[in-house]
C-alpha positions as CSV (number, residue, x, y, z in Angstrom):
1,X,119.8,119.8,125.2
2,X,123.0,121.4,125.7
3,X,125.8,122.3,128.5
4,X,126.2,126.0,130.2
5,X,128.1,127.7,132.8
6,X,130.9,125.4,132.3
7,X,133.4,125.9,135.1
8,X,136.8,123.8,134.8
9,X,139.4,124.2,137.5
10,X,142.8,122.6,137.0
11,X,141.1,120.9,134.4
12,X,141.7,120.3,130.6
13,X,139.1,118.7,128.3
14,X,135.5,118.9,127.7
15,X,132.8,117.5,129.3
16,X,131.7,115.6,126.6
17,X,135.1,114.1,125.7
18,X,137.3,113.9,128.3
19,X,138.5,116.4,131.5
20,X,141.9,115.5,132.9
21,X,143.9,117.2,135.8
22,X,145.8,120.3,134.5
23,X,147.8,122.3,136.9
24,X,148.6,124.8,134.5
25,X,144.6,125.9,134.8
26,X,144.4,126.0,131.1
27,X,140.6,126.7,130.9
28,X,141.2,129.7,133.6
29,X,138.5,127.6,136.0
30,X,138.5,129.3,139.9
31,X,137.6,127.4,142.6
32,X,134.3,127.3,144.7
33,X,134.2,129.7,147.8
34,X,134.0,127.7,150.9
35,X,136.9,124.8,149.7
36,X,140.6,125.0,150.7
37,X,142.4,124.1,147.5
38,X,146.1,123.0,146.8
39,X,147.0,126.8,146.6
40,X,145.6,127.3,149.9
41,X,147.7,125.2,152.2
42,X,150.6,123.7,152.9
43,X,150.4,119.6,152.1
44,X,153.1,116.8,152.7
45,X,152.2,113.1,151.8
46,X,149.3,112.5,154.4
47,X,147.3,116.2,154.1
48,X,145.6,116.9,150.6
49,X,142.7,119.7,149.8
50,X,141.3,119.2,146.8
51,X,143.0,119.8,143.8
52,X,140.2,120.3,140.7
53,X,137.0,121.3,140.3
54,X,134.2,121.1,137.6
55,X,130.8,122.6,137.2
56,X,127.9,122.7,134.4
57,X,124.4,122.7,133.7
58,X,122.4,120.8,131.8
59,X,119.2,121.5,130.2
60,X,117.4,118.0,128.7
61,X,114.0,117.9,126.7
62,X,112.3,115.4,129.0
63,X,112.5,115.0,133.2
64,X,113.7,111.9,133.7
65,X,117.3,112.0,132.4
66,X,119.8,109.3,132.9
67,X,123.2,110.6,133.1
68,X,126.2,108.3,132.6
69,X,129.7,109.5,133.5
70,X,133.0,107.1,132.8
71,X,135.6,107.1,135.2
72,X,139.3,106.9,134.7
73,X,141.7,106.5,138.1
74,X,141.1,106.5,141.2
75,X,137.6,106.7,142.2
76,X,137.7,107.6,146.0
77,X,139.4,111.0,145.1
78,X,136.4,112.0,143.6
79,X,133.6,113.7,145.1
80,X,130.1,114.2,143.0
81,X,127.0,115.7,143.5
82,X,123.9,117.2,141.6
83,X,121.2,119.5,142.0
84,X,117.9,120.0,139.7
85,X,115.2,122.2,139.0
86,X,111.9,122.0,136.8
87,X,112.1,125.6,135.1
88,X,116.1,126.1,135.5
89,X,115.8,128.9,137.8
90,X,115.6,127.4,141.1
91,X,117.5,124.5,142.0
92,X,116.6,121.5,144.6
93,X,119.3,120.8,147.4
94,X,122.3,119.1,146.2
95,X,122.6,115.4,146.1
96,X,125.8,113.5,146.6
97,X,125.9,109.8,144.2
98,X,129.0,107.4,144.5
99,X,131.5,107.1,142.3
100,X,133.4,104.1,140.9
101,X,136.2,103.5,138.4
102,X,134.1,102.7,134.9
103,X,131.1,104.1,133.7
104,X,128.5,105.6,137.0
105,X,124.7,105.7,135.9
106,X,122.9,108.6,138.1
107,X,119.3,109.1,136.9
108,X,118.6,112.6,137.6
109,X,114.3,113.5,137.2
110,X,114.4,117.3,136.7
111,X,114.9,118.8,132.8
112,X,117.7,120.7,134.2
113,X,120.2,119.6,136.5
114,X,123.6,121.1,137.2
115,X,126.8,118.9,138.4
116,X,129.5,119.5,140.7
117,X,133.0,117.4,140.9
118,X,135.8,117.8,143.4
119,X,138.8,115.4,142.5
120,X,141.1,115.2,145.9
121,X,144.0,114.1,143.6
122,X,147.2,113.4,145.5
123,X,149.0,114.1,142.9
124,X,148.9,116.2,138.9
125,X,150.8,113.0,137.2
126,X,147.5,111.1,138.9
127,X,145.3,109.5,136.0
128,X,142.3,110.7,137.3
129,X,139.8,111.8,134.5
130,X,136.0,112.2,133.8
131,X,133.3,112.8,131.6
132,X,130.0,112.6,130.6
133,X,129.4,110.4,127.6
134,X,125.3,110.7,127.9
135,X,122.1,112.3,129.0
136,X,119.1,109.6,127.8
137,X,115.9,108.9,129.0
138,X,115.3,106.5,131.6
139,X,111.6,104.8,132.3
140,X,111.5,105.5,136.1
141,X,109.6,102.7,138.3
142,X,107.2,104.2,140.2
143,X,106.9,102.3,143.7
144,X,104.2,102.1,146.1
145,X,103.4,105.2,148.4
146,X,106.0,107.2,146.4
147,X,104.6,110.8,145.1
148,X,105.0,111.3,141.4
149,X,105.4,114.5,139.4
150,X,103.1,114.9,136.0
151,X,106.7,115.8,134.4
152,X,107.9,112.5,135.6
153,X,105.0,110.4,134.6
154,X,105.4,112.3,131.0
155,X,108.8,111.2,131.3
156,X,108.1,107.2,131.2
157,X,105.9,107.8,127.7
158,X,108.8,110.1,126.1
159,X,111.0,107.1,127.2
160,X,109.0,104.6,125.4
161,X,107.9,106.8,122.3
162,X,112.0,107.5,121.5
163,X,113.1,104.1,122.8
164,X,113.7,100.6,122.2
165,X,110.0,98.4,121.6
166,X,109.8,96.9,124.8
167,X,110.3,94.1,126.6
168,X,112.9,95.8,128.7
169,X,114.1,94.1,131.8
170,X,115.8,95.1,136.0
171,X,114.7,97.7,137.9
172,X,115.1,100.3,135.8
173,X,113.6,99.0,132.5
174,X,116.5,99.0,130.5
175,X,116.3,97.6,127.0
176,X,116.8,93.6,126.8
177,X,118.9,92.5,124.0
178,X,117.4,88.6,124.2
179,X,115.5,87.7,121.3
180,X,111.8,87.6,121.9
181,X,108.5,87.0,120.3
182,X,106.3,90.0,120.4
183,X,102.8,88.8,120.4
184,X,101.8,85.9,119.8
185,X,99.5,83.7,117.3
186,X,96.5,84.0,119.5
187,X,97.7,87.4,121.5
188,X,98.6,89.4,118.3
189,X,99.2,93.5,119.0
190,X,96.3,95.4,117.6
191,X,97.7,98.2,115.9
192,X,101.6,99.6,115.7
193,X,103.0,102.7,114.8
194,X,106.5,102.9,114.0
195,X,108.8,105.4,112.5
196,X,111.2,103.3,110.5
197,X,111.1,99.3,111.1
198,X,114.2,97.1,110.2
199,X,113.8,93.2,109.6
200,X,115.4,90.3,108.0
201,X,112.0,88.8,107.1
202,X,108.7,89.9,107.2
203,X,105.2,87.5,107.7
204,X,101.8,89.4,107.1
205,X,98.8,87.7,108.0
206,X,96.1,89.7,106.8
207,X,94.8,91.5,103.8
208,X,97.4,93.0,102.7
209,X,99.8,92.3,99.4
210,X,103.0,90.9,100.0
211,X,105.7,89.5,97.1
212,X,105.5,85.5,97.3
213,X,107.9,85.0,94.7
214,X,110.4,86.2,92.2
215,X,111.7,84.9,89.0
216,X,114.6,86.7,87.2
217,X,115.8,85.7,83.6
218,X,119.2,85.8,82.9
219,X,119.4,83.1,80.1
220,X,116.8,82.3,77.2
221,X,113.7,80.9,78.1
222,X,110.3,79.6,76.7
223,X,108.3,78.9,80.1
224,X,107.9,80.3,83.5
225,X,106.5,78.5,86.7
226,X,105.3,79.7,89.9
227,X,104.9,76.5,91.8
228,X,103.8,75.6,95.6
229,X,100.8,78.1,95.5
230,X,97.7,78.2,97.6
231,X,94.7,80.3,96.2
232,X,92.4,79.5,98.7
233,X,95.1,81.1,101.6
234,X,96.2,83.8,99.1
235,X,93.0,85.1,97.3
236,X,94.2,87.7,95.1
237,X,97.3,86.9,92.6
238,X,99.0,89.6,90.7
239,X,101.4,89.3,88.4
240,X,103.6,92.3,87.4
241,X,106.8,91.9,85.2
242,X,108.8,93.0,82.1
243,X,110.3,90.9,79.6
244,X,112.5,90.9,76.3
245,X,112.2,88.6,73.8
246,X,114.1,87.5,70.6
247,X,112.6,86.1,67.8
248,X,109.3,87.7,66.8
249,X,108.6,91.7,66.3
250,X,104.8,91.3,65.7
251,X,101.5,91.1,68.0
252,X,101.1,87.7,66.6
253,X,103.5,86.4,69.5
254,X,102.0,86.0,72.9
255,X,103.0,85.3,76.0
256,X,100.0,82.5,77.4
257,X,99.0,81.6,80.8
258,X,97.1,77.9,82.1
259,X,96.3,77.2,85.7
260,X,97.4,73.7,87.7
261,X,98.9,72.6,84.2
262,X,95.6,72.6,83.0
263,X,95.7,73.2,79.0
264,X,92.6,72.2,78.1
265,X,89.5,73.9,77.0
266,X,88.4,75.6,80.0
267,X,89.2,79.2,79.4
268,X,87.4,82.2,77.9
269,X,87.7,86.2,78.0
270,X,88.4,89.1,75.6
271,X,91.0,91.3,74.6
272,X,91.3,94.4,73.2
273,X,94.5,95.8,71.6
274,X,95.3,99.3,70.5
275,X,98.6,99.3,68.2
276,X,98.2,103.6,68.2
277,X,97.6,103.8,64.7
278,X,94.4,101.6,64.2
279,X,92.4,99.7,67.3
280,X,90.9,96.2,67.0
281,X,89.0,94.2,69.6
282,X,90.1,90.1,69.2
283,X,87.1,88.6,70.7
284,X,88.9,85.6,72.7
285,X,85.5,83.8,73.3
286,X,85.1,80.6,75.3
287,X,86.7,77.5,75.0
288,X,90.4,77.9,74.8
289,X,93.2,76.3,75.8
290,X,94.7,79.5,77.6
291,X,95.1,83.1,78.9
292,X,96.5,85.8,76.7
293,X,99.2,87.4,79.1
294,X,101.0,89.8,77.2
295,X,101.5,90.4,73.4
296,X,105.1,90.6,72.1
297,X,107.1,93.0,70.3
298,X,110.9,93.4,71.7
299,X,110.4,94.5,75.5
300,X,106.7,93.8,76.8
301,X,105.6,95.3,80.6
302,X,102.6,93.8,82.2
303,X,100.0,93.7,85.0
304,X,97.6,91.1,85.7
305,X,95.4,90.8,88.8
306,X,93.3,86.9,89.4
307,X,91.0,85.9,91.9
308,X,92.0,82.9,93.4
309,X,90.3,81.2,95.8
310,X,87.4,78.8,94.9
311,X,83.7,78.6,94.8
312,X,83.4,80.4,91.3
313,X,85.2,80.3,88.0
314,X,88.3,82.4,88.7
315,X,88.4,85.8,86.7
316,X,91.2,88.1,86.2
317,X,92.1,91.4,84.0
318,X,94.9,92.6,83.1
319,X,97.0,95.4,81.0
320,X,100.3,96.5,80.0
321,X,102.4,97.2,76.8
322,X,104.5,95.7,74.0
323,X,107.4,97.8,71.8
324,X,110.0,97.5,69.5
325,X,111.9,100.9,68.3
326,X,109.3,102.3,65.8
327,X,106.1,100.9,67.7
328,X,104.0,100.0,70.6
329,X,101.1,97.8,71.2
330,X,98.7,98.6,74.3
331,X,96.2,96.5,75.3
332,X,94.0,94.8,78.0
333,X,92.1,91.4,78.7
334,X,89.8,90.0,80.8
335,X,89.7,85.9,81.2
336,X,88.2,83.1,83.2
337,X,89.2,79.7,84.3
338,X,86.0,77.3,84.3
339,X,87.7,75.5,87.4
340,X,85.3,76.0,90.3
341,X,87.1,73.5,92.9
342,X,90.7,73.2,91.9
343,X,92.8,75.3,94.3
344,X,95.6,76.7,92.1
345,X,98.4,75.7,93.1
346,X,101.1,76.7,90.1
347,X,100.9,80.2,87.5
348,X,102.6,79.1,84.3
349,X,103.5,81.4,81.7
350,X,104.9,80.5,78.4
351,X,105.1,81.5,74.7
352,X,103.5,80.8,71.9
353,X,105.8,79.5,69.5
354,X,109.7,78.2,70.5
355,X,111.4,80.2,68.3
356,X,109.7,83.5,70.6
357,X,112.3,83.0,73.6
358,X,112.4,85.1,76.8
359,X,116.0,86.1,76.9
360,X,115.3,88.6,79.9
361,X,113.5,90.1,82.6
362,X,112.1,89.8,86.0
363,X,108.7,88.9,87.4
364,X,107.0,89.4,90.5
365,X,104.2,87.4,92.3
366,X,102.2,88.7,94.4
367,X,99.4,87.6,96.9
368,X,96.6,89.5,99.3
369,X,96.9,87.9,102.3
């Protein structure tokens, strides 16, 4: 996509910038055969030829090119015109499109195109300038009894594969910049590809894991509470986090876990720990008052995945790894919560003993939705 046989007559600039008038020719541009020019007759105040000229040519990726050119001064000295061709060897009849002061929108539906200016200045100190500021694709309305190219049709899917989602809006499609829902609760899209997608917030409806919450210690702590859950809408819950602690080096600290605040005797599971000298199983049996989350050195990192909705007892597993400076502890657990009707609707995790505080960390909740 690029500019050739650049021809600038009296002209100073680029086309991409900014041409002005020139009389000093600065670009050595020569005039068009056929056109009387300044140089070529004698003028007074009422009898002008023209006094600039540009040409180029343009070859674009796609056919249906929009090509928009700003306008300084005075726009009836200006004379434009284009011609285009599929393969860039032979070129259609010209075409003449108005100009205006501002920016002028011609849509062009060839892949190359060449353009032709005359500027019928009156005078060189005359502000009249030009360029082109951009060649974009354009989604071109196809009307009734009109014959379409296959390049042309091509042209409306490159338009919507490199442009904005739609809706667009007017006669030419262009991009709305309204806020819109796309879709809708009972009309949802089937499937979207996208190449990079940028939002403030995103909702997911469907079976997939999304973070529901975040909790991140900055001051000493002995509990943590995820609150306002729903396990029957959520059905998965996993729970990934590090944390450091103060006040216990030993596995003999844990980190617990109870359901709805319930602390009674309605859990059971096993756990098996590997301290990489010597490995033990600690049988966690039935009956007890919590779930074994995590078990403590200094710095502890976990992951621990729960089914959540009801019907059954709700089972989880999980893993991770505690360690101080000279050790680590590795180990993983499997529980159960007896509750077969309660819809969870809080996580709490908390330590075994108050002088074991949290003084740091960060954990994540998430949910399969």
């Amino acid at each position: 996509m690029s500019w050739s046989s650049l021809n600038y007559y009296r002209l100073d600039g680029t086309i991409t910038s900014g041409i002005t008038l020139d009389v000093n020719n600065p670009k050595t541009g020569t005039a068009p055969s056929g056109y009387l020019t300044y140089d070529d007759v004698n003028y007074d105040s009422t009898t002008y030829a023209f006094g600039a000229y540009f040409f180029g040519q343009y070859a674009s990726s796609i056919t249906n090119n929009r090509v928009t050119i700003p306008v300084t001064g005075i726009a009836s000295h200006f004379t434009a015109r284009y011609a285009g061709s599929p393969t860039g060897t032979v070129f259609n009849s010209w075409v003449t499109f108005p100009i205006s002061s501002g920016d002028n929108n011609v849509n062009i539906d060839y892949k190359y195109f060449r353009i032709e200016i005359k500027i019928d200045n009156n005078l060189w100190s005359d502000a009249d300038g030009f360029y082109v500021s951009t060649v974009l694709p354009y989604y071109k309305v196809f009307q009734k009894y009109t014959i379409i190219s296959s390049d042309e049709m091509n042209g409306n899917f490159s338009y919507i594969a490199n442009g904005d989602l739609i809706p667009h809006g007017g006669i030419n499609l262009d991009p709305t910049t309204s806020i819109y829902d796309l879709g809708s609760d009972i009309y949802k899209w089937k499937t979207i590809y996208a190449e990079n997608v940028t939002a403030s917030s995103v909702t997911v409806d469907g079976d997939t894991f999304i973070k529901i919450s975040e909790t991140i210690i900055t001051s000493s702590a002995i509990s943590i509470e995820f609150s306002g859950l729903n396990g029957d809408v959520d059905n998965i819950y996993v729970l990934a986090g590090q944390l450091t602690f103060a006040g216990y080096s030993t596995t003999t600290g844990i980190v617990n876990m109870i359901i709805n605040g319930d602390s009674s005797a309605a859990y059971g599971g096993t756990e098996a720990i590997f301290d990489g000298v010597d490995a033990y199983n600690n049988d966690n049996g039935t009956g007890k008052t919590s779930v074994v989350i995590t078990r403590q050195k200094n710095v502890a990192d976990f992951n621990f995945t729960m089914f959540a909705k009801t019907g059954i007892a709700r089972h989880g597993f999980g893993k991770g790894t505690s360690a101080d400076a000279s050790s680590a502890v590795h180990y993983m657990n499997a529980f159960f919560w007896s509750s077969t009707s309660d819809t969870i609707t809080s996580i709490k995790l908390y330590t075994s003993v108050d002088a074991m505080t949290i003084t740091s960390g960060k954990i994540s909740l998430y949910a399969l939705r």
